[in-house]
TITORFI-991694 format. One record per residue (C-alpha): y, x, z. Coordinates in steps of 0.25 Angstrom, whole numbers, padded with zeros to 4 digits, always signed. Layout:
<recs>
YXZ ...
</recs>
This chain:
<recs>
+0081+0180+0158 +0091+0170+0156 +0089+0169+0142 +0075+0168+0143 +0077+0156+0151 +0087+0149+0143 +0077+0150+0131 +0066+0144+0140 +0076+0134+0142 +0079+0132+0128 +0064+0130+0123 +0061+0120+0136 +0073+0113+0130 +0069+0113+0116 +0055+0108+0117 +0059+0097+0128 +0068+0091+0117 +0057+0092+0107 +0049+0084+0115 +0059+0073+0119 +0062+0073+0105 +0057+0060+0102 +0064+0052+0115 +0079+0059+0111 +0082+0050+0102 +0077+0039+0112 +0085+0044+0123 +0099+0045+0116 +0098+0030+0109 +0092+0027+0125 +0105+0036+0131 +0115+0033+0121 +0113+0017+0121 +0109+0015+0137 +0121+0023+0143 +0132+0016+0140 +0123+0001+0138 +0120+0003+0155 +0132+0006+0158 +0135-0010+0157 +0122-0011+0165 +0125-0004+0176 +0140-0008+0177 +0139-0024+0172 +0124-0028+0175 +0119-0019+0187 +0132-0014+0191 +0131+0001+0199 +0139+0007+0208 +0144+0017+0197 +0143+0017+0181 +0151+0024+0170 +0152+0021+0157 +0159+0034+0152 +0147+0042+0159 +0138+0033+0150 +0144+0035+0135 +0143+0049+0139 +0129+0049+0139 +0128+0041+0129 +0136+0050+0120 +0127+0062+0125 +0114+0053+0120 +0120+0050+0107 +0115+0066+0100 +0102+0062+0105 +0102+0051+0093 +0103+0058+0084 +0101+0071+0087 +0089+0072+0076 +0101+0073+0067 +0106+0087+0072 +0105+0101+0063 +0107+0114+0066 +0112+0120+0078 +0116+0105+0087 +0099+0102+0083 +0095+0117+0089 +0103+0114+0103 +0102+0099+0103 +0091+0101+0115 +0101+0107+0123 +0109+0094+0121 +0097+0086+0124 +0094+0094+0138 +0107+0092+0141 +0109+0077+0135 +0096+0073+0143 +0103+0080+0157 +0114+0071+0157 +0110+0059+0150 +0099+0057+0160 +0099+0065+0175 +0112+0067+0175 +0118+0053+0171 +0108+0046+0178 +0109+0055+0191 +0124+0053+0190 +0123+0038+0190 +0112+0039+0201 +0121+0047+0211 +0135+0040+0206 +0128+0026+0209 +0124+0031+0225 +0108+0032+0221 +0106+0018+0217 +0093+0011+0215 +0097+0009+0200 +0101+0023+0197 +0088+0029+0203 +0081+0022+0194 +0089+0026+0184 +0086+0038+0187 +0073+0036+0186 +0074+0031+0172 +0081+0043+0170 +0070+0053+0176 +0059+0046+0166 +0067+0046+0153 +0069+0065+0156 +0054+0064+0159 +0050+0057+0147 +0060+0065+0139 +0057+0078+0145 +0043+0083+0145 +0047+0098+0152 +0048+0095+0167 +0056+0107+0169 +0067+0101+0161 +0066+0089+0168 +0067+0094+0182 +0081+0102+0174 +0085+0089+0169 +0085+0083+0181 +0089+0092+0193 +0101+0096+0183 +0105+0081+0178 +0104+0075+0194 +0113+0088+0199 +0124+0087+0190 +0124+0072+0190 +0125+0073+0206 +0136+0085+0205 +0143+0076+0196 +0145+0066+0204 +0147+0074+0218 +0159+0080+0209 +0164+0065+0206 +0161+0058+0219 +0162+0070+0230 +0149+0063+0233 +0135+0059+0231 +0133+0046+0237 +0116+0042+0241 +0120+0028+0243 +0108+0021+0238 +0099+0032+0238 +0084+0030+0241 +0074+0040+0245 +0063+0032+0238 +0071+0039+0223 +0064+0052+0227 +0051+0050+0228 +0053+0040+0216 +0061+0050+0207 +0051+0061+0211 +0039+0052+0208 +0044+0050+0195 +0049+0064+0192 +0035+0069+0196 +0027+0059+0189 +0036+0061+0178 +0034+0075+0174 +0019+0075+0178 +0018+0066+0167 +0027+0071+0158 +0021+0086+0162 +0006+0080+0159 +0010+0074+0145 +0017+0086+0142 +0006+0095+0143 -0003+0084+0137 +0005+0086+0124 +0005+0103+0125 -0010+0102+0126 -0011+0092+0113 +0000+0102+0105 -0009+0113+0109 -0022+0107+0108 -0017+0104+0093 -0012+0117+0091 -0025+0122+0096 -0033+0113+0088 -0025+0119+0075 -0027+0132+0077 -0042+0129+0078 -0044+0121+0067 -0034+0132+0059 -0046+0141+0066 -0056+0134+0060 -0050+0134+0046 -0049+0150+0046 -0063+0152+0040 -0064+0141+0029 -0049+0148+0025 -0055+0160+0025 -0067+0157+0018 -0057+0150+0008 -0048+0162+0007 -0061+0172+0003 -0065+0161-0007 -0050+0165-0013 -0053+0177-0013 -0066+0175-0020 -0060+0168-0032 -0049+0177-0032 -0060+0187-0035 -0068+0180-0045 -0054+0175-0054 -0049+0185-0064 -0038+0191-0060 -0024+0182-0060 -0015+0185-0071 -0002+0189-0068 +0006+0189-0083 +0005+0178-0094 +0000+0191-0102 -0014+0190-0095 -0027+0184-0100 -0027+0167-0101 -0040+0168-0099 -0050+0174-0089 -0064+0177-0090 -0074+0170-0076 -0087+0174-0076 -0098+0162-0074 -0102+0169-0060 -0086+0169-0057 -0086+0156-0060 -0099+0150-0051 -0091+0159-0040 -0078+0153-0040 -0085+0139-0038 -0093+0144-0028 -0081+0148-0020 -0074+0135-0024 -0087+0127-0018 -0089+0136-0005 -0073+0135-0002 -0073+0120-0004 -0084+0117+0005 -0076+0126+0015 -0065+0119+0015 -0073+0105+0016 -0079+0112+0028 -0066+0115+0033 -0063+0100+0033 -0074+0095+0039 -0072+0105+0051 -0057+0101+0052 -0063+0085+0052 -0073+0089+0063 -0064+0097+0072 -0054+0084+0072 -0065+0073+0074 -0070+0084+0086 -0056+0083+0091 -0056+0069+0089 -0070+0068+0099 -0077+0061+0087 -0090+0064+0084 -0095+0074+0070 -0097+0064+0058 -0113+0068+0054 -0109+0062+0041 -0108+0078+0035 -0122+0080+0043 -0134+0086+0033 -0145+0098+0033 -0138+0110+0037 -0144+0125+0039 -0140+0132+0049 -0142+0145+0043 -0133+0142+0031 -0123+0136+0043 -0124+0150+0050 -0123+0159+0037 -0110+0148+0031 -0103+0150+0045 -0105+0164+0046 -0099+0167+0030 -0087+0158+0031 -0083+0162+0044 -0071+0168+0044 -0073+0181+0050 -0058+0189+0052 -0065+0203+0048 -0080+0205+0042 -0084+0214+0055 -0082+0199+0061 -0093+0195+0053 -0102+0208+0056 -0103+0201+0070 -0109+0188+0068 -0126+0190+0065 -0133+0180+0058 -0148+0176+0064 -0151+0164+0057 -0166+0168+0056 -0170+0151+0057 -0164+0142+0047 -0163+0127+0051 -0156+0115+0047 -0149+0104+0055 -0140+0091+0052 -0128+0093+0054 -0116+0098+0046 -0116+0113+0040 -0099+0113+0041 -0099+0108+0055 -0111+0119+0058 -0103+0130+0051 -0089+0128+0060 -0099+0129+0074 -0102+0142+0069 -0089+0146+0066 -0084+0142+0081 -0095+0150+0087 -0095+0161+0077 -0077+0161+0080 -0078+0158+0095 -0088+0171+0095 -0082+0180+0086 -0068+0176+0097 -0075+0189+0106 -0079+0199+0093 -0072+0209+0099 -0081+0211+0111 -0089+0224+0110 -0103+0223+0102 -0099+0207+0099 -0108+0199+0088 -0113+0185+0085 -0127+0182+0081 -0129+0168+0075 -0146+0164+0074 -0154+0152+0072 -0169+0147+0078 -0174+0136+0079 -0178+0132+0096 -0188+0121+0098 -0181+0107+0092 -0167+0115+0091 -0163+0124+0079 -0152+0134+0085 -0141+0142+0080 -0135+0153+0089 -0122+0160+0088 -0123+0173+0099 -0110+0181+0101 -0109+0194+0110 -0096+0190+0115 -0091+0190+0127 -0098+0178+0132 -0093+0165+0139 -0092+0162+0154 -0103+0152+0160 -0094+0146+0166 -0086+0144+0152 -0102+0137+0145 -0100+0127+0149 -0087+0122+0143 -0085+0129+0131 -0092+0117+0123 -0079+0109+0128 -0069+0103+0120 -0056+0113+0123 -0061+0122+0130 -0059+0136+0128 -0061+0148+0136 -0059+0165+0133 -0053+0163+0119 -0039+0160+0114 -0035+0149+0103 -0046+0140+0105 -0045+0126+0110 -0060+0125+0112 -0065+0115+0103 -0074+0124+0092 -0086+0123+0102 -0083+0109+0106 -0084+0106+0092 -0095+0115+0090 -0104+0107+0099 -0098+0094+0094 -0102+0100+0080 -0117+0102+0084 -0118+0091+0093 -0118+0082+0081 -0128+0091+0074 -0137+0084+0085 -0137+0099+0090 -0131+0107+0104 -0123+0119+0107 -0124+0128+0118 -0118+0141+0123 -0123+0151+0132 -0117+0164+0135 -0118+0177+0145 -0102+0182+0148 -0098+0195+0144 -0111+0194+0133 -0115+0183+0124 -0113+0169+0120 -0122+0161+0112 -0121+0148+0104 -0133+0141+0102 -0133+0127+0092 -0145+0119+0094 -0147+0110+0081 -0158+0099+0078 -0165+0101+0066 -0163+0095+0053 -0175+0086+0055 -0174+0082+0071 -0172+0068+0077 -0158+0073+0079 -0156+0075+0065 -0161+0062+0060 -0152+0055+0071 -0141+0062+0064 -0144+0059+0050 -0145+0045+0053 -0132+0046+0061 -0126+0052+0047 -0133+0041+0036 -0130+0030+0046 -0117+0033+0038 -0122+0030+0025 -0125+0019+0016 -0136+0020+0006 -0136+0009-0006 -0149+0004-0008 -0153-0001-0024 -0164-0007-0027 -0166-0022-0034 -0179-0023-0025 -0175-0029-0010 -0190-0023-0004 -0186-0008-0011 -0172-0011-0003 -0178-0013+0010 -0187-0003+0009 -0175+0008+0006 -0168+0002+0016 -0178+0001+0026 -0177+0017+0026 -0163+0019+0023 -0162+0012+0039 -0171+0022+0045 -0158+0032+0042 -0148+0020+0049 -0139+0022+0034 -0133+0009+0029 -0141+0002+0018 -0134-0004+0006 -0143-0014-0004 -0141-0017-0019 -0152-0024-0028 -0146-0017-0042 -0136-0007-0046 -0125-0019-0049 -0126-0022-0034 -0127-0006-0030 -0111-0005-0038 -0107-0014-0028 -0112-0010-0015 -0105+0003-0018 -0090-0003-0019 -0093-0011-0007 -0099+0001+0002 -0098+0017+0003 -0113+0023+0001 -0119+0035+0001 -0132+0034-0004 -0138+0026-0016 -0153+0022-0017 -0154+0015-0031 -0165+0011-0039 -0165+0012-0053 -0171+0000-0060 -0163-0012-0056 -0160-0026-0062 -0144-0028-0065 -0139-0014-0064 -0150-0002-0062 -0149+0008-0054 -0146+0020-0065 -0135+0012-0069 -0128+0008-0057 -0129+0023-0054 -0121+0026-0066 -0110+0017-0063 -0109+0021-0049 -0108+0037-0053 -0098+0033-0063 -0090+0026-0053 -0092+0012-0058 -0094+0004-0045 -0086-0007-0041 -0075-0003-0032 -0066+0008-0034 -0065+0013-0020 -0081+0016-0020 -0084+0018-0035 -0078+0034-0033 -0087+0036-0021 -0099+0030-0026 -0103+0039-0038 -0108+0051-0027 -0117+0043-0019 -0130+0049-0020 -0139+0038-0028 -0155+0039-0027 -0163+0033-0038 -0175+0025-0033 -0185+0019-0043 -0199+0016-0046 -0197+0022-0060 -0205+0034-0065 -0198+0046-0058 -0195+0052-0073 -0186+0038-0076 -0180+0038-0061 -0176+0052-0062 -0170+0049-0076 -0163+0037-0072 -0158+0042-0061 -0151+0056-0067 -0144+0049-0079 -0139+0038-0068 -0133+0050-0059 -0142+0046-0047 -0143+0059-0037 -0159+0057-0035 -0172+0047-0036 -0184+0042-0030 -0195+0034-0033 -0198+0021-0027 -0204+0018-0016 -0192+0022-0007 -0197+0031+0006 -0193+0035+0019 -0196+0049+0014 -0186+0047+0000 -0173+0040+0008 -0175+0052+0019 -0172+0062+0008 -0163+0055+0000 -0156+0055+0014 -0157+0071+0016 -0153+0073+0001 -0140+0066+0002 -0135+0064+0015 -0141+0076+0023 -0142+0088+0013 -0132+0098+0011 -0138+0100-0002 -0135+0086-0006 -0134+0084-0025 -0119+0089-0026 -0108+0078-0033 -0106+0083-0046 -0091+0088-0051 -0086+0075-0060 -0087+0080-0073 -0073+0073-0077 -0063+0077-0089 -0048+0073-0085 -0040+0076-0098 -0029+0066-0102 -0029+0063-0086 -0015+0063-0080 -0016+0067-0065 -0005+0064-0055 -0007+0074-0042 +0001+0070-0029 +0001+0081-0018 +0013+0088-0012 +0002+0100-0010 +0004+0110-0022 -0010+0114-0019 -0016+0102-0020 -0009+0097-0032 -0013+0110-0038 -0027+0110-0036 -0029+0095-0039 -0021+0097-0053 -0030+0111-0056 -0044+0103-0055 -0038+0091-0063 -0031+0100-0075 -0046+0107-0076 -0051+0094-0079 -0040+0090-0090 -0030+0081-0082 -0016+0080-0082 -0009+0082-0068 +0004+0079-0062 +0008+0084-0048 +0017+0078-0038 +0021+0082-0024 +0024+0068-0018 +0022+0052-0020 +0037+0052-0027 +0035+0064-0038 +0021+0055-0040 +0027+0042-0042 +0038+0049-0052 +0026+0056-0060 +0019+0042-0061 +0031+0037-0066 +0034+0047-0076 +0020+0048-0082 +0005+0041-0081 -0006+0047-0072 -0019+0043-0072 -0023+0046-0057 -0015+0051-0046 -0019+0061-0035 -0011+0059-0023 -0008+0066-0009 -0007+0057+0003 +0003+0065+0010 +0016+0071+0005 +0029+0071+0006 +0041+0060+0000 +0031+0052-0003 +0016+0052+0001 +0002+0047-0007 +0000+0034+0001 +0016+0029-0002 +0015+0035-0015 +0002+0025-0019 +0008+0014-0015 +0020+0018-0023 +0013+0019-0034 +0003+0007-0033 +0016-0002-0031 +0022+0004-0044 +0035+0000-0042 +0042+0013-0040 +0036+0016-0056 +0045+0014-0068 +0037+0019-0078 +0022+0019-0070 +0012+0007-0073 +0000+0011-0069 +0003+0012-0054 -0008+0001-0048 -0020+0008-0058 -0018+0025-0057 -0029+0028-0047 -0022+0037-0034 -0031+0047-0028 -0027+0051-0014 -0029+0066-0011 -0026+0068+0004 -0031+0076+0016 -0030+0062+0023 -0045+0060+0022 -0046+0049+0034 -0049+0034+0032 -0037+0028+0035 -0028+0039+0024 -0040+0034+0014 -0035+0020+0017 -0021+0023+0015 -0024+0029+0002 -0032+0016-0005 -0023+0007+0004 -0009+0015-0004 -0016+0010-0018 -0024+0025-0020 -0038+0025-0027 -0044+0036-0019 -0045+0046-0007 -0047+0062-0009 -0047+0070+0003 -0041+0085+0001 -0046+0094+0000 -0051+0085-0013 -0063+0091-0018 -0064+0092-0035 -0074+0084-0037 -0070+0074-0028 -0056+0073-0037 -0061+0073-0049 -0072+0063-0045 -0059+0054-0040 -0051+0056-0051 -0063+0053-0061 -0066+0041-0053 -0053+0034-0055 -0048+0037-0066 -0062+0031-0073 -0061+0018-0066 -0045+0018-0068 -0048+0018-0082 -0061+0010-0084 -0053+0001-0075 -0065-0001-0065 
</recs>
């Protein structure tokens, strides 16, 4: 039993001192310094009844391990919070009750002691400790000096020092207990919330993991001697397959991004960018769901039955939609093992609403329960969960303009039932112009009446409206301002329409920053021209679409749904780019990434260099010429920010010259404005997010070294 204790005792101990980590340090220079200094205070300036100097260097010699106790290996580091316990019992309760009781109880050592009481509080967070501290630390300090003076003189005592010192004592570990507990809930909350997110991650793994396998089945088989075949027959099906799986898996881990994004900005109490809003089914939402759903065994999947006789479609977001799913469908398939248990999912439509249903057999909710379970951390009858999937489930369809209800008969059923507004109700539209209220659309046209027209009905959608009388003024509206959407018409004086396209699809506007986003902006031709001579114009220029003039209502409002509201929306073509005789550098302390970044970039003919830190880079540029750097923001020795600047400044190069001009792509999961700052601000060209996408690199990588070496 004893031993049971001691252990208890031990661990109270060893977590105290890890919270009072911070303030050792503090109290030993405090201890070490202010013993002995007060001595000359309380015998020279405000002289007491009794001081000791030797008692005091004691101390101080006690305090001096907490210095540097930081410094410690081996076994003094393993018992050193013994020393600490022991250390704080005499530096504080005991010295200062000794001092209390030697002086007769005087006004000045009670508040002293005071002081003291405040500093264990703050030190100590476990109120059992404290109450050890001090009922020890005031009964050897008294026995002391009984054994020294035969007596304990109450000279000066007061009654008023016990309420105060109970007042303090009380407030003290009320508020200490409080902040403790503060703290538990924030280091659970945030081990919850990492096992949920970890939760949540499980079926895009999964459906990652099958896609392995998938490939693994469609690849010949891996040779195992140098004696084997160099070469290996794919069929063209084989082929198609591999980048099909490559596509889906890509999308899934985008998906799984975007959920991770959501779930922090839900945390966060900010509201659902609409920005990713567009026409979604509900029908391919339910059948997507149920497929990637990471069952745990396919008789899990034999439970779940698909109604979805209505199809309908609604603005909102397909991933978003899909994880609203995988919370009810996860939350259901929680009580699977109840006798006869199964979920139906359906779909109907029900007066202005279009519904989606998810019914399970389980063992129902209490009524008493309904009304709460939409609340953020509440949780009820299940383990693990920290109760924010249906929180965020209705924050989910609440921006969908939609609602979320529950009903349920205990010991029966439960039923889920999503109300959504259809694609074309007022709701929708509110939405919609909530979204292109976001977006800018560059109006071309060397006619002001032709502009005011477009404009006019540009404002019926609230969007931002940019003007330009020709294509010369268009190149420059661009470097000046990020836009989405292009309306440009075709014969204009000074630089026409066709041509101004070209430039901007090759990259040629003025402005580095811009000119790489600017060639995948949707452009519309629009033109009185016969349509045979527009549609001409318009395909060799690289414009995604055309219309005739006049401009209507009708032509902007599907121009809108074409490239701001459909999922099926023209695709970015692959850059069809050849890289032989380039000389890559990659920066990533990640093998992986460097691995996968170098694989895509030797396909295409470049020569790569790999190096695990901002140091091995700098070395490698010094040693040989590169014509574009990939760097990583984060790693050890020396990381992508110090690294650019190093390498902008030049003066750490013998050899280098071309230090100020070799464009620097940072390639970081530091996605948010202020790391995208940092990057341009430490001399780099560019910002990748990772997981970087191929097109997206070789779309960068094209991009810059064209301008580097047209010099633009």
């Amino acid at each position: 039993m004893w031993g049971k204790n001691n252990n208890k005792l031990l661990t109270r101990v060893s977590v105290s001192f890890e919270r009072a980590e911070p303030n050792i340090t503090i109290l030993g220079l405090f201890a070490s310094i202010g013993y002995p200094l007060f001595y000359f205070v309380w015998a020279y300036l405000l002289p007491q009844p009794y001081e000791n100097l030797r008692f005091r260097l004691i101390n101080a010699v006690i305090s001096i391990p907490l210095i540097f106790y930081k410094s410690l290996t081996g076994k003094l580091k393993k018992f050193f919070p013994i020393y600490f316990l022991i250390a704080a019992l005499f530096l504080l309760p005991f010295f200062f009750g000794f001092m209390f009781f030697k002086n007769q109880m005087n006004i000045e050592w009670f508040i002293s002691n005071l002081i003291c009481l405040f500093f264990l509080i703050i030190l100590f967070d476990d109120w059992g400790l404290i109450f050890l501290l001090i009922t020890a630390g005031y009964l050897l300090s008294c026995t002391t000096v009984w054994l020294i003076d035969g007596t304990i003189l109450f000279t000066f005592f007061q009654w008023m020092y016990v309420p105060t010192t109970l007042f303090l004592l009380a407030g003290g570990i009320v508020m200490n207990h409080r902040k403790k507990m503060a703290n538990e809930t924030k280091i659970s909350l945030l081990h919850s919330l990492g096992g949920s997110i970890a939760h949540e991650m499980r079926n895009p793994l999964n459906s990652i993991i099958n896609a392995m396998g998938s490939i693994q089945s469609i690849l010949p088989e891996k040779p195992h001697t140098y004696k084997d075949e160099t070469q290996y027959a794919l069929s063209r099906s084989g082929l198609i397959s591999l980048h099909t799986v490559l596509d889906e898996n890509t999308e899934t881990i985008l998906r799984a991004n975007k959920i991770i994004d959501s779930i922090l900005a839900g945390m966060q109490d900010k509201e659902l960018d609409p920005g990713s809003f567009k026409r979604t089914s509900a029908r391919l939402c339910i059948h997507s769901a149920i497929d990637s759903f990471g069952f745990k065994t396919l008789e899990d999947r034999k439970l779940i039955l698909e109604m979805t006789t209505t199809d309908f479609d609604f603005f909102g977001d397909k991933d978003l939609f899909i994880y609203v799913l995988f919370n009810l469908i996860k939350n259901a398939l929680y009580y699977k093992a109840k006798p006869g248990f199964s979920i139906e999912i359906s779909t109907h439509r029900e007066n202005t609403w279009n519904i989606v249903r998810v019914y399970d057999t389980g063992p129902g909710i209490p009524a008493r329960n309904i009304e709460r379970i939409f609340d953020s951390f509440y949780t009820a009858g299940k383990k693990g969960g920290i109760g924010l999937g249906l929180s965020f489930c209705q924050q989910v369809v609440k921006s969908f303009g939609g609602e979320i209800s529950c009903r349920s008969k205990e010991h029966e059923w439960t039923e889920f039932t999503i109300k959504l507004p259809s694609y074309n109700s007022r709701k929708s539209e509110r939405l919609k112009r909530e979204v292109l209220q976001m977006k800018s659309v560059l109006v071309v046209d060397d006619s002001p009446a032709n502009r005011l027209i477009a404009g006019k009905y540009l404002a019926d959608w609230n969007c931002t409206i940019v003007q330009a009388g020709n294509g010369a003024q268009a190149l420059s509206k661009l470097s000046e301002k990020k836009i989405d959407l292009i309306l440009m018409d075709i014969e204009m004086p000074v630089m026409k329409g066709d041509e101004a396209t070209k430039r901007i699809r090759t990259g040629k506007v003025s402005g580095k920053t811009s000119a790489i986003d600017c060639r995948d902006i949707p452009i519309i031709g629009v033109s009185a021209l016969p349509l045979n001579e527009i549609r001409q114009k318009s395909i060799e220029s690289g414009m995604n679409d055309f219309i005739s003039k006049p401009l209507t209502r009708e032509d902007v409002h599907k121009i809108f749904e074409s490239y701001f509201f459909s999922t099926d929306s023209p695709p970015i073509p692959s850059p069809n780019i050849s890289l032989d005789g380039t000389k890559i550098l990659v920066v990533d302390d990640n093998f992986t990434s460097r691995k996968y970044v170098s694989a895509i970039l030797e396909r295409l003919g470049a020569g790569i260099a790999m190096a695990e830190n901002g140091e091995e880079a700098i070395n490698c540029l010094d040693q040989e010429d590169y014509d574009i750097m990939l760097l990583d923001m984060e790693m050890p020795v020396l990381n992508g920010i110090d690294t650019a600047r190093k390498v902008r400044d030049g003066s750490c190069f013998k050899r280098f010259n071309n230090f100020r001009d070799m464009p620097i792509i940072a390639m970081t999961g530091n996605t948010d404005d202020m790391d995208i700052v940092l990057t341009r601000q430490s001399g780099m060209n560019a910002h990748l997010g990772k997981p970087v996408s191929r097109n997206d690199l070789l779309k960068t990588i094209s991009f810059w070294l064209d301008v580097s070496s047209n010099g633009t």
